[in-house]
N, C-alpha and C positions, 0 to 999 in steps of 0.2 A: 501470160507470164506471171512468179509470182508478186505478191504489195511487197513495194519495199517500204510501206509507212504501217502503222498500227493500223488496225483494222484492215477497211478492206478484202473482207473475203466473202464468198458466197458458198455457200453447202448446205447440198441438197441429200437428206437423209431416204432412200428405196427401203422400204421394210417389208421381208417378206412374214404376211397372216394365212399363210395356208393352212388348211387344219392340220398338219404334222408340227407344228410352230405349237401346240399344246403338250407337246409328248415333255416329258421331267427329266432332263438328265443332271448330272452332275456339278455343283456351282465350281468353279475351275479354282475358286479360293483354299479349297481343298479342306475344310471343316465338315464333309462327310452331307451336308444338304441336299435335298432334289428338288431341283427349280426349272419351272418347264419352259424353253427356250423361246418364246415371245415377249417374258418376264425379266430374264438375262438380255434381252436386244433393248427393252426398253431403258433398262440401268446405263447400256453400256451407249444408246444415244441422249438417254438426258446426263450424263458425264461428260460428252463430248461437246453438248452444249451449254454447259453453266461456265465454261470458262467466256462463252460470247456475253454470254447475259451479265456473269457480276464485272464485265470490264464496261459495260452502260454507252459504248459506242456504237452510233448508229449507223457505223459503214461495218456491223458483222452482222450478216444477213442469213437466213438458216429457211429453208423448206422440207418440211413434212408430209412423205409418200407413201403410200401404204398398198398393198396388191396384194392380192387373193382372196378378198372380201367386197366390201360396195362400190359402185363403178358411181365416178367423180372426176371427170377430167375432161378438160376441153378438144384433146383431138377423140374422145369415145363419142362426143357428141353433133361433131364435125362428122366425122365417119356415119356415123347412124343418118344423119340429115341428107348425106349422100348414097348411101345405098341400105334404104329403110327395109330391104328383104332380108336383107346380111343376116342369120339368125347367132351369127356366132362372129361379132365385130373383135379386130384383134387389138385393142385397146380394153375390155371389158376389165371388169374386176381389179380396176387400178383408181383410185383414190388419192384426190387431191389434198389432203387432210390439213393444210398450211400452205397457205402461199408463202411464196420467197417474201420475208420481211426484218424488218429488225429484230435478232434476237430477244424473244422475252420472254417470262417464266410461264405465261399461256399456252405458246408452243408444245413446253415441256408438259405443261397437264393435257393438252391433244396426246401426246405419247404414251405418256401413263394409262391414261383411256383408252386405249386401242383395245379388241377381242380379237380371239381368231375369227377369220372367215368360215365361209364355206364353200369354197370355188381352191381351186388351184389354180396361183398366181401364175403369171409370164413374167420373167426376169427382165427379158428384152423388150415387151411392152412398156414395161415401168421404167426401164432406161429410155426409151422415147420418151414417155412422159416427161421424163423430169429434164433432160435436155430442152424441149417446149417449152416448160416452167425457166429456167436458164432465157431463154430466146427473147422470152416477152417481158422478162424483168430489164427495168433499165440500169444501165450499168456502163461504166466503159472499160479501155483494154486492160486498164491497171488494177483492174480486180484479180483477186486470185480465186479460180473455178473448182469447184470440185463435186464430185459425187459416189456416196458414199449406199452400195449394193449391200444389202445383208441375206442371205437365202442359207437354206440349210441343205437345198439341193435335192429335195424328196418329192417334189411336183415334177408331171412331163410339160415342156413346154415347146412350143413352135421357134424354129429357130429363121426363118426367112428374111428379119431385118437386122440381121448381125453386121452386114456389110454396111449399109445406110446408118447404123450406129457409130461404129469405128470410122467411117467418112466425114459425122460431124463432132462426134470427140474431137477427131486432129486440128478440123477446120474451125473448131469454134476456143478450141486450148483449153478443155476441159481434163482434170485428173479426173481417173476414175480408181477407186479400191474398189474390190470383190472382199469382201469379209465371208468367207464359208462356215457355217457351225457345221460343224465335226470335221473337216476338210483334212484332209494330210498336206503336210509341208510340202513344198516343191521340190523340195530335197530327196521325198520320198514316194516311191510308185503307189498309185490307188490301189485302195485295200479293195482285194477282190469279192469281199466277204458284206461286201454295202450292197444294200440294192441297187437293182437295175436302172431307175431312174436317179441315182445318189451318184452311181461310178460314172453316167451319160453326163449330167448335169458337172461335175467335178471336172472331167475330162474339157467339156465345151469351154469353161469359163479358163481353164490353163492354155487352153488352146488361142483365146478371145485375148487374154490380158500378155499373150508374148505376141502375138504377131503386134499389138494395136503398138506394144513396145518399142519395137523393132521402126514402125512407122514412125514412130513422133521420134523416135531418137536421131532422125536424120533432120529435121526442124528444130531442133531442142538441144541447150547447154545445159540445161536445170535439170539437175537431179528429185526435183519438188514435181517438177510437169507430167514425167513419167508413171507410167499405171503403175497397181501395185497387185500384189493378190493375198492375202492374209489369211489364217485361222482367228478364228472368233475366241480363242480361251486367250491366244497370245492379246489380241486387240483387246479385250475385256481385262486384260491383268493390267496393261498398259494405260488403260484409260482411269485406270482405280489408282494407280499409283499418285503420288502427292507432286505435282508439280510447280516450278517456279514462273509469275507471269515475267514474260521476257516482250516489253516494249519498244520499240522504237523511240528516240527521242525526240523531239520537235530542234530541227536543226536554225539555228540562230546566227544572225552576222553582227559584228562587229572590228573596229579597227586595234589592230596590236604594233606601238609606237617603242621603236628604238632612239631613244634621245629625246630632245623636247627641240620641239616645233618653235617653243617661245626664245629658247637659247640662242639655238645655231638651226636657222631652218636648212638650210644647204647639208648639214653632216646629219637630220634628223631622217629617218627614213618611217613610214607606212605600209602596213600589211597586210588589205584586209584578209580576215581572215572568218571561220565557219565553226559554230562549235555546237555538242549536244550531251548530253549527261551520257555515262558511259554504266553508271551505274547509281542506283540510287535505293533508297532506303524500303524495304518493304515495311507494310501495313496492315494488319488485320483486317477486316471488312466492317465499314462503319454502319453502323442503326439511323439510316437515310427515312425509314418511314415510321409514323408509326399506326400500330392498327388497335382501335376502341370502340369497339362495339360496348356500346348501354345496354345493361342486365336487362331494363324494360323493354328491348327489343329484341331480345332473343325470345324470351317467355312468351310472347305469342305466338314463335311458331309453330309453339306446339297444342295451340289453341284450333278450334276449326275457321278455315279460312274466310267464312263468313264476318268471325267476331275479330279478325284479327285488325282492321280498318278504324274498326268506333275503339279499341281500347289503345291505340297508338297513334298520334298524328304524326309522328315521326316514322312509324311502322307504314299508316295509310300513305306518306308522301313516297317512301323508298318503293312501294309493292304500284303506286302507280308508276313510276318512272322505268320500274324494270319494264313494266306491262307494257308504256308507250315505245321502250327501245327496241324490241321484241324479243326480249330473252328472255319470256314464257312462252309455252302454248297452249291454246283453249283456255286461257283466265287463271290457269295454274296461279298458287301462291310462287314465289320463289322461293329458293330453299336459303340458311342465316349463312354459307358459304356468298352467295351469291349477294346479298344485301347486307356482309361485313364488309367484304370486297370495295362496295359503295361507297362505306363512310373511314375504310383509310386516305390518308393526307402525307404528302411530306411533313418532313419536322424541321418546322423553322424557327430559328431565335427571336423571340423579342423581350425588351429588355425595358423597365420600366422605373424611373427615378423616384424615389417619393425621400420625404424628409418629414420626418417625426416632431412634431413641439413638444415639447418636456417644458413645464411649468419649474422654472428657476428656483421662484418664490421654495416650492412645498417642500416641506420638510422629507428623509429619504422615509421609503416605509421600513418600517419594522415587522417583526414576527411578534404579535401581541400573547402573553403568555399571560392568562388567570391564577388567581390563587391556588388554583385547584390543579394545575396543569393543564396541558394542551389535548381537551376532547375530541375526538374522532368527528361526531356532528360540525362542534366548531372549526374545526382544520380546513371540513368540505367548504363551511359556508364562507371561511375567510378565502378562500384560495376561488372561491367561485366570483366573489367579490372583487379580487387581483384582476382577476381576467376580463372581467365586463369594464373594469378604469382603462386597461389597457385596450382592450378595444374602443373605447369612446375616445385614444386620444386620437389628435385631430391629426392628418397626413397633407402634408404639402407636394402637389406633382410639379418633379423641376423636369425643364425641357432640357435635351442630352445637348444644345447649344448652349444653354446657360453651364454648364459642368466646365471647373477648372482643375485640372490633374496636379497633384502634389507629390511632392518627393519625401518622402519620410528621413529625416535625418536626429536619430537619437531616438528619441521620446515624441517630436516633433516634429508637426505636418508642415512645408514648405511649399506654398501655393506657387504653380507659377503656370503662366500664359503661356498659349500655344506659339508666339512668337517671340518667347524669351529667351532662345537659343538661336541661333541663326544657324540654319544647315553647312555642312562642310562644302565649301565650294569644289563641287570636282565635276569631271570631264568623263562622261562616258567612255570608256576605251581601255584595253589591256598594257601596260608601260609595263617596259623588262625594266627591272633597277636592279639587276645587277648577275654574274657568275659564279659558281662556284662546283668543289668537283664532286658526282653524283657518289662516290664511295662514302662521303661527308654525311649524308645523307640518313639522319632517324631514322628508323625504319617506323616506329611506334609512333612516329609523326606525322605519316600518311594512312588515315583512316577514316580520312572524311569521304565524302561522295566524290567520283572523278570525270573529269570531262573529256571530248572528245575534240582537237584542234585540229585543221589542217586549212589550206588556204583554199581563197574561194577562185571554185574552178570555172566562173567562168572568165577572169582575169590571167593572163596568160604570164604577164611581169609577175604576180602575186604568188603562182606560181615556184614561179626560178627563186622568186628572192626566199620565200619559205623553206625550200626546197635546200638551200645553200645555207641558212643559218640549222637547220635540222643538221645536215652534214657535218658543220664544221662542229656546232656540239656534242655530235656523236665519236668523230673523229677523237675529239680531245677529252673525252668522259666527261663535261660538264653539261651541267641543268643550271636553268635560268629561273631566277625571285622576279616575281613577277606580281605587279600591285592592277587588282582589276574592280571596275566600277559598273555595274549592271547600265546605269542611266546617269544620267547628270542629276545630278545634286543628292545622288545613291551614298549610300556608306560604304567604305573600300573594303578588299576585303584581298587578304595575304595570300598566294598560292605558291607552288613550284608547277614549275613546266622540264616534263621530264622525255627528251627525243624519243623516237622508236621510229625505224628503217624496217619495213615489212617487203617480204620479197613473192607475191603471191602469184608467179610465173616466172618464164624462160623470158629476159630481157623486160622482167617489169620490177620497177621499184615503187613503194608507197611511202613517202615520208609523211610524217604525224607527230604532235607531243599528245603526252598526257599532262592535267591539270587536277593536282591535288591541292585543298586550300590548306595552309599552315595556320596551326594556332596560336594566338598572341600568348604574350608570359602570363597573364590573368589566367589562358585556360591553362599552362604546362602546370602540372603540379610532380615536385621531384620529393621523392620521399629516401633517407638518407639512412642505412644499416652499420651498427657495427661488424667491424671486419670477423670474418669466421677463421681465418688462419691468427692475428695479434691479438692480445690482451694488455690494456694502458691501463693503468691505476690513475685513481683519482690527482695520484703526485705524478705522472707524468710517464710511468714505468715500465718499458714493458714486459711482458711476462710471454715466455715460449712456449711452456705448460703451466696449464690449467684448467681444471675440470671443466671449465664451457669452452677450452679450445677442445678438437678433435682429434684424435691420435689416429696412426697411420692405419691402424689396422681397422678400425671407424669408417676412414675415408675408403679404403678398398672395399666393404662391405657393400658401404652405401654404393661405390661404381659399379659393385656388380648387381646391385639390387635395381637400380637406372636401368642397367643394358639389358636386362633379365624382362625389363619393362615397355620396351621396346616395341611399338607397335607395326611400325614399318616390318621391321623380322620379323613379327608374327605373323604380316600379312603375305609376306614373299614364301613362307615355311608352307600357308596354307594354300599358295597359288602351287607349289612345285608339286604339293600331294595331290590335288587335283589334275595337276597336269600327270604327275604319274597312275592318275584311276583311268582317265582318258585313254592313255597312252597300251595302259592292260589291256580294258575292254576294247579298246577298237582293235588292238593289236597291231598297234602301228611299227613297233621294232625299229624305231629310228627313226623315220620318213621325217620329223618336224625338223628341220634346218634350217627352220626360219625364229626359234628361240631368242634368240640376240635381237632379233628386231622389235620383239614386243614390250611394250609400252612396263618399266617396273611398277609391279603394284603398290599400291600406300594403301592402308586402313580404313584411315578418313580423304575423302575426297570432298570439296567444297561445294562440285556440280553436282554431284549427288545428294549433299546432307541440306534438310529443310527447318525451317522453323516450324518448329511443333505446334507452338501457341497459334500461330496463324491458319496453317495448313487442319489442327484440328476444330479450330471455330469453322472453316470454311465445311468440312466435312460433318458438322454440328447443325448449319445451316440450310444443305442439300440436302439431308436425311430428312429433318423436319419439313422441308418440303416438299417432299416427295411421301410422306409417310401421314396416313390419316387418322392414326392414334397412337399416339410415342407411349402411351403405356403399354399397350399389347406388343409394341414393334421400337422399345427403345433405341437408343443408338449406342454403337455394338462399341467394342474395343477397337483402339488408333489402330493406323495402318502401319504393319511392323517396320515401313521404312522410315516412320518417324521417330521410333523408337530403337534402333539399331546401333544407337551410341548411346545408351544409355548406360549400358553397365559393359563392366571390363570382361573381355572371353575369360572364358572358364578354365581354357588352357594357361592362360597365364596366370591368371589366381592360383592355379597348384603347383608350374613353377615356380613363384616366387614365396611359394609357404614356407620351404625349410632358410631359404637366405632373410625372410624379414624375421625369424623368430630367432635366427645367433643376432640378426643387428642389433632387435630390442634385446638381448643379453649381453652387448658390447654395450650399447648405450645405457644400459642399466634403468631401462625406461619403466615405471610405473604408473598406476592410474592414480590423478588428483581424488582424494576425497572429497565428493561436494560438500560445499560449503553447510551449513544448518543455522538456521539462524533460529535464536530462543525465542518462541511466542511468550509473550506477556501477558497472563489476564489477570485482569483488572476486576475485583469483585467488590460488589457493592456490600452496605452495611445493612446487619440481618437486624430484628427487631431489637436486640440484647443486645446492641453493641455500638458505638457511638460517642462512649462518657471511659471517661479516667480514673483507675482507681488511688482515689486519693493518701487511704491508707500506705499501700503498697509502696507509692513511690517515697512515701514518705518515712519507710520501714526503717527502725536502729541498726541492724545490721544489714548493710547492701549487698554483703555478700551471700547473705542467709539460703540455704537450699530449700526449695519449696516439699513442703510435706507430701508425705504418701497420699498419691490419691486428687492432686492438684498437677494440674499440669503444666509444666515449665516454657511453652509456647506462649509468646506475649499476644497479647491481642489483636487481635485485625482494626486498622485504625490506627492503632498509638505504635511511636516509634520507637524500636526495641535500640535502647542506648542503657549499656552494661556501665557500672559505675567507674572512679577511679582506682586504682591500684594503690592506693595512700594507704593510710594508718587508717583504723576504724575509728581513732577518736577525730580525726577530721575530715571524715568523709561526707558529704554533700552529696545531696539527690542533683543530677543532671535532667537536665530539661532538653527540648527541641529548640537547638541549635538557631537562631535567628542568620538570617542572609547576608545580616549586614555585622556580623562578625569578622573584627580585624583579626582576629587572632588565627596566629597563621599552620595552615593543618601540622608543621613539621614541628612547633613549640609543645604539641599534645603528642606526637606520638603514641596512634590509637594502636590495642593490641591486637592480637590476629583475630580474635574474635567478634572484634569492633568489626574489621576489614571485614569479613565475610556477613557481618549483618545489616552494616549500613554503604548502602554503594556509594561512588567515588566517582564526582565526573571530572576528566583532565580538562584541561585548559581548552579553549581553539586552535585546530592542527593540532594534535596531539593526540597518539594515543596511549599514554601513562599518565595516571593521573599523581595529584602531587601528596593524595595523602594513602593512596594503598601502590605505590611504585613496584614494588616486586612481586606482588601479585597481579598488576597488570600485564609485568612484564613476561611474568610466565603464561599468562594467560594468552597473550599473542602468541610467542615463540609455540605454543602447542598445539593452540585451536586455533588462529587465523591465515598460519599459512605462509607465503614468501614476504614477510613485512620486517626482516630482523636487520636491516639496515636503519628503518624507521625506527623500529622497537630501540635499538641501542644508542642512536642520536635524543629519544626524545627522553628514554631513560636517566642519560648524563646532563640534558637540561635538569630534569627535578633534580638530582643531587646538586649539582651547584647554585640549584635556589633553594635548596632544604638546608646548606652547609651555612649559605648564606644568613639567614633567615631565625637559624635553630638558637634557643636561648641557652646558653653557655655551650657544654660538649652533647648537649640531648641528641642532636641528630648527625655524628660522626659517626658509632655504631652501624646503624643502617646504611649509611653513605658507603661504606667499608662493604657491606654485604653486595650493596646495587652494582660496585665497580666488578667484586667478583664475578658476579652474576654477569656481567656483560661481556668480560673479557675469557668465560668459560664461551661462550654463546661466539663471541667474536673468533677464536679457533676453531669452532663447530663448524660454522656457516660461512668460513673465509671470508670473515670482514676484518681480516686485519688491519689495515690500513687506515678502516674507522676507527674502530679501538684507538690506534696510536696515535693519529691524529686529534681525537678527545682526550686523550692525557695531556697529550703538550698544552692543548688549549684549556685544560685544569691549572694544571702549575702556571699560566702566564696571568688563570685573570686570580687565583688565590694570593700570591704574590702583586699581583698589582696594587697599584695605591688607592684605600678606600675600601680594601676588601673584609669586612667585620671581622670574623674569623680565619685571622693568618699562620695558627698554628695549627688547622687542619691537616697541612702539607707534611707536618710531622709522623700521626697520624698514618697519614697513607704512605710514607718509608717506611714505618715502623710494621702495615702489614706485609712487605715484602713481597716477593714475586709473585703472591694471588693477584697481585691488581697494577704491578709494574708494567709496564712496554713489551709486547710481544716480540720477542729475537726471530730473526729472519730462522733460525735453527729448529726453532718452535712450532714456528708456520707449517715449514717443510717436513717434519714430524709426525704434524698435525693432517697432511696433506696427504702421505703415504699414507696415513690409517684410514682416512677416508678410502682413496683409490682399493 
């Protein structure tokens, strides 16, 4: 029968090496190759066994058999011992190349290594043998049996123990698969056009694998037990495909408590109950070993084997130990496969405390710089110096019992003892706390790993009562909160328990929950949209239209651009055309009336689709080991089933080309120009340059033009500051500005020439600064992009500390241009609302008490509707000409 626990299986691989098993045909991948069919048998069993090998369970057991080459097996030698005249034993030429043992990646290089023979194998000898090999392996009945024939069917062979074969197939509950290279399907009569011993050998084995059917089927409910018979291109495509490992879980008991036992024990009721992961997280394949062969022990292999002992003691100890194990012959050196092999290890952690002393006292070091700068010789020899201190200081090893773990809070470590908390007192066992109805129910809340409940069978009350609360919450649509503790003095952890009534025959029922664990409020994280149909103004307002709402004709575009996207109709469009090619070429005219019962297609199926990342390390990992030079023989491109969702069909993409190119002309979408941000360099001072010229600044007329032939660029170095705009009789040379200058930029109102020569940095948060304001301001609104909410809040900052500030009416002028400038910009960019709400909040603080300059407000009545309140008239004006 088959394991119903992980592992437990046994398969025994028959490989036939007749010399027809050389011939090149076709690799069934269909990339045009010729690969000659002992080559393709070996792929397609070391595939079939690396799923035993990287699951490292020692109940998956694999035997390798080989026939049509060297004779190796114990009834050929049984036979021979009994009738030593026999010249022609019917066991010959069958090989035992693997005992039945734990999977392991030796096996697989015995397969690799296989050659053809030179004998033509018996199919049915090797089925005896490996039956034998079954008989004497120990085992019991809860193994799952199998064996697995590969032949091409081009050898004649003796057919006499066919009967005594299929006698102990049935009686021993052996599967057997016939895998045939080149075979026709069962479906279809043997091609007459094969040779004679290909149509004989084809024939026998359809013949062998229906009756042997017919027999076990009247012993047998499993569908698993029964023989099979196969083609070798379908079993070869099968076996290359990327599959998922599907476990069994180790089933667990525990108690699951209605009420509390300390309350009310009378109304408290117990259940035990059975549970086992129903699903759980796949995992890449981990780096469990690792292998380090020393550079000075490979370089003598290639030395002569006499010299190779005296120049390695490490070489001389691995070359005798191979010699004492016998895996040389006649004194052979080994080869660096065989004695790399030797000095791989697992890889294990270990972990090693030290603590550093740092002298208190010393002063920190410094980078010592000479008069002369920092020399290349001296750089090496101080930094050579660094490293030898540092090496000499001294290390303290702490023991991992003396370590106290600390909690980091702030800036600061908070030491605390392993018995500074006291564990949550709890009780192993599953408590229902409480019902509710399963439509209630997150979806995006069950995502964690889920379990398998149902009660333990061998309690008969446990039973009924599970049985009956299963019912009555399926009955009423509710699922049960459910608080469970692995072990006593465990951390709890939140679940739902969700019924499920399975009906898996005529007068049978299976009740069961599922268990999904619920995440506390720490993990939900809710993330909160403005609405796409309302638009609220900052005062409270809302708005019906508005260029970020979407108008009707928007919304229908996009509905149809959705349905147009549809993958499910894409995939039902592509099933009905292939059902109508079917339907052509066979010529069916009707006959399918059984349409309605099949299953509808979807795109994406779950059972189907694999993780790339895992499924292509694993297939990164069998190549390289199966492959004896990855440069000659890299590893090829993913298997297209991993790659199958990757990009959208083609058919859809040209669908939906004409409806997404009117959406992006409904939406009026354009591309962002990237951002550029202005590199600075920064150039040093050339030998001429460095000093001030004294004359110059000192000149009688400031304004004077520099003569023909002089160039009007100021210096690199000194800071180019244009004079004042005064009378020449009192004009004064300006100098560089000191930092700690009160005087405030709005009292100087520098001119636009000023602004573009000397930059301006605004305040913090801010981006206007307070002595070139309209040229920052335009400098955002045109080069930095969506900031003109920003721009115009921090604009109306500097006017009302320039108004404030300005010594008599010097900075109302400006004031006057900056409000225009905003309130131009505020109907542009539909910031109305800002705009109007910074006027009101002008007139409240100019008018307020305290405010220096209170006849600004005049002033700004006097420019009139440049820099008044936007009218709702305006707006929608404003709004149309946009649209």
């Amino acid at each position: 029968m088959p394991s119903d626990r992980a592992g437990y299986t046994l398969s025994v691989y028959a490989i036939d090496v007749s010399p027809s098993m050389g011939e090149e045909i076709a690799d069934p991948r269909g990339d045009g190759r010729k690969v000659s069919k002992l080559n393709l048998v070996k792929e397609y069993v070391a595939r079939k066994c690396e799923p035993k090998i990287s699951s490292g369970r020692k109940t998956e057991a694999v035997g390798i058999l080989s026939y049509g080459g060297r004779t190796n097996n114990q009834a050929n030698n049984a036979f021979v011992a009994q009738n030593p005249d026999d010249e022609d034993p019917p066991y010959a030429a069958v090989s035992c190349d693997v005992a039945i043992q734990t999977a392991k990646p030796k096996a697989v290089e015995v397969v690799m290594n296989l050659d053809v023979g030179e004998n033509e194998g018996n199919p049915v000898s090797a089925l005896m043998v490996a039956l034998d090999m079954i008989h004497v392996h120990k085992h019991t009945k809860s193994w799952a049996l199998e064996v697995v024939l590969i032949t091409d069917g081009e050898s004649s062979f003796r057919q006499e123990e066919y009967e005594e074969a299929m006698d102990r197939l049935d009686d021993m509950g052996v599967r057997l698969s016939v895998v045939g290279i080149n075979f026709q399907p069962l479906t279809e009569p043997v091609d007459k056009t094969k040779t004679r011993n290909k149509r004989l050998s084809e024939k026998f084995w359809r013949t062998f694998v229906s009756v042997l059917h017919e027999r076990m089927a009247k012993t047998t409910d499993s569908e698993e037990m029964l023989p099979s018979y196969e083609t070798f291109n379908e079993a070869l495509t099968d076996a290359r495909l990327p599959k998922a490992a599907v476990v069994n879980g180790t089933v667990s008991g525990i108690d699951l408590h209605i009420g509390s036992t300390d309350i009310d024990p009378e109304q408290a009721i117990t259940i035990p109950i059975k549970y086992s992961k129903a699903t759980m997280k796949a995992r890449p394949p981990t780096l469990s070993k690792a292998w380090k062969p020393a550079m000075d022990l490979q370089a003598p292999l290639h030395a002569k084997p006499s010299t190779q002992g005296a120049s390695n003691p490490l070489m001389s100890s691995l070359i005798h130990q191979s010699q004492s194990q016998s895996q040389t012959q006649h004194g052979e050196a080994p080869n660096a496969d065989d004695l790399a092999a030797m000095i791989s290890a697992d890889v294990k952690h270990h972990s090693t405390y030290v603590v550093k002393k740092v002298d208190a006292t010393a002063p920190p070091t410094t980078q010592p710089f000479g008069s002369q700068g920092l020399d290349g010789d001296y750089l090496d020899a101080f930094n050579a110096t660094q490293q030898a201190e540092e090496e000499e200081e001294e290390e303290e090893f702490v023991a991992k019992e003396d370590l106290v773990k600390a909690w980091r809070f702030g800036s600061t470590w908070v030491p605390m003892e392993a018995d500074t908390f006291e564990p949550l007192d709890t009780q192993k066992g599953v408590e229902i706390l409480g019902f509710f109805p399963k439509d209630a129910i997150k979806r995006h809340l069950l995502m964690g790993e889920v379990r398998f409940i149902w009660p333990d069978l061998t309690s008969p009350k446990a039973q009924i009562q599970f049985s009956s609360l299963v019912e009555g919450m399926e009955l009423r649509g509710m699922c049960a909160v459910v608080r469970w503790v692995l072990k006593d003095r465990a951390e709890p952890s939140i679940g739902l328990c969700v019924p499920s009534m399975d009906y898996p025959g005529e007068d049978k029922r299976l009740d069961y929950m599922f268990w999904v664990k619920l995440p506390f409020a720490e993990d939900e994280h809710n993330f909160w949209f403005p609405s796409l149909t309302t638009y609220k103004t900052s005062t409270g307002k809302v708005l019906t239209e508005h260029p970020l709402l979407p108008t009707e004709e928007q919304c229908e575009l996009m509905d149809e651009l959705v349905l147009s996207m549809d993958l499910d109709e894409y995939a039902k469009e592509e099933a009905r055309k292939a059902k109508a090619e079917r339907a052509e070429d066979e010529d069916m005219d009707g006959e399918d009336d059984d349409a309605d019962d099949e299953e509808t297609p979807t795109w994406f199926n779950t059972r189907d689709s694999y993780n790339p990342v895992i499924h292509r390390i694993k297939e990164a990992i069998f190549h390289a080991s199966l492959t004896q030079d990855l440069d000659a023989d890299p590893l090829g491109p993913p298997h297209p089933e991993l790659t199958k969702y990757f990009h959208t069909p083609k058919e859809i993409g040209e669908k939906v080309e004409d409806i997404s190119q009117r959406l992006k002309d409904a939406l009026d979408l354009k591309k962002v120009p990237p951002k550029t941000r202005k590199k600075v360099t920064k150039e040093g001072l050339r030998e001429d340059e460095g000093f001030i010229d004294i004359d110059e600044l000192f000149a009688d007329d400031a304004n004077e033009q520099p003569s023909k032939g002089e160039s009007s660029t100021p210096r690199k170095g000194v800071k180019a500051e244009p004079f004042s705009p005064a009378k020449p009789s009192q004009a004064k040379p300006r100098f560089i500005e000191d930092e700690d200058d009160e005087e405030s930029p709005a009292t100087r109102q520098p001119t636009s020439s000023q602004q573009k020569s000397t930059p301006s940095k605004p305040k913090p948060g801010r981006l206007v600064s307070n002595a070139a304001p309209l040229e920052d301001f335009h400098r955002l609104i045109d080069e930095e992009g969506d900031v003109f909410r920003k721009a115009i809040q921090d604009l109306g900052a500097v006017v009302k500390e320039n108004v404030e500030v300005s010594f008599s009416k010097q900075a109302f002028p400006l004031a006057i241009e900056c409000l225009k400038a905003m309130r131009e910009t505020a109907l542009t960019y539909e910031e109305v609302e800002t705009y109007n709400e910074y006027v009101d909040e002008l007139e409240t603080s100019v008018k307020a008490k305290g405010f220096k300059h209170k006849d600004f407000w005049n002033h700004f009545e006097k420019a009139g509707k440049e820099v008044s309140k936007i009218t709702e008239e305006e707006a929608q004006e404003a709004l149309g000409g946009y649209e």
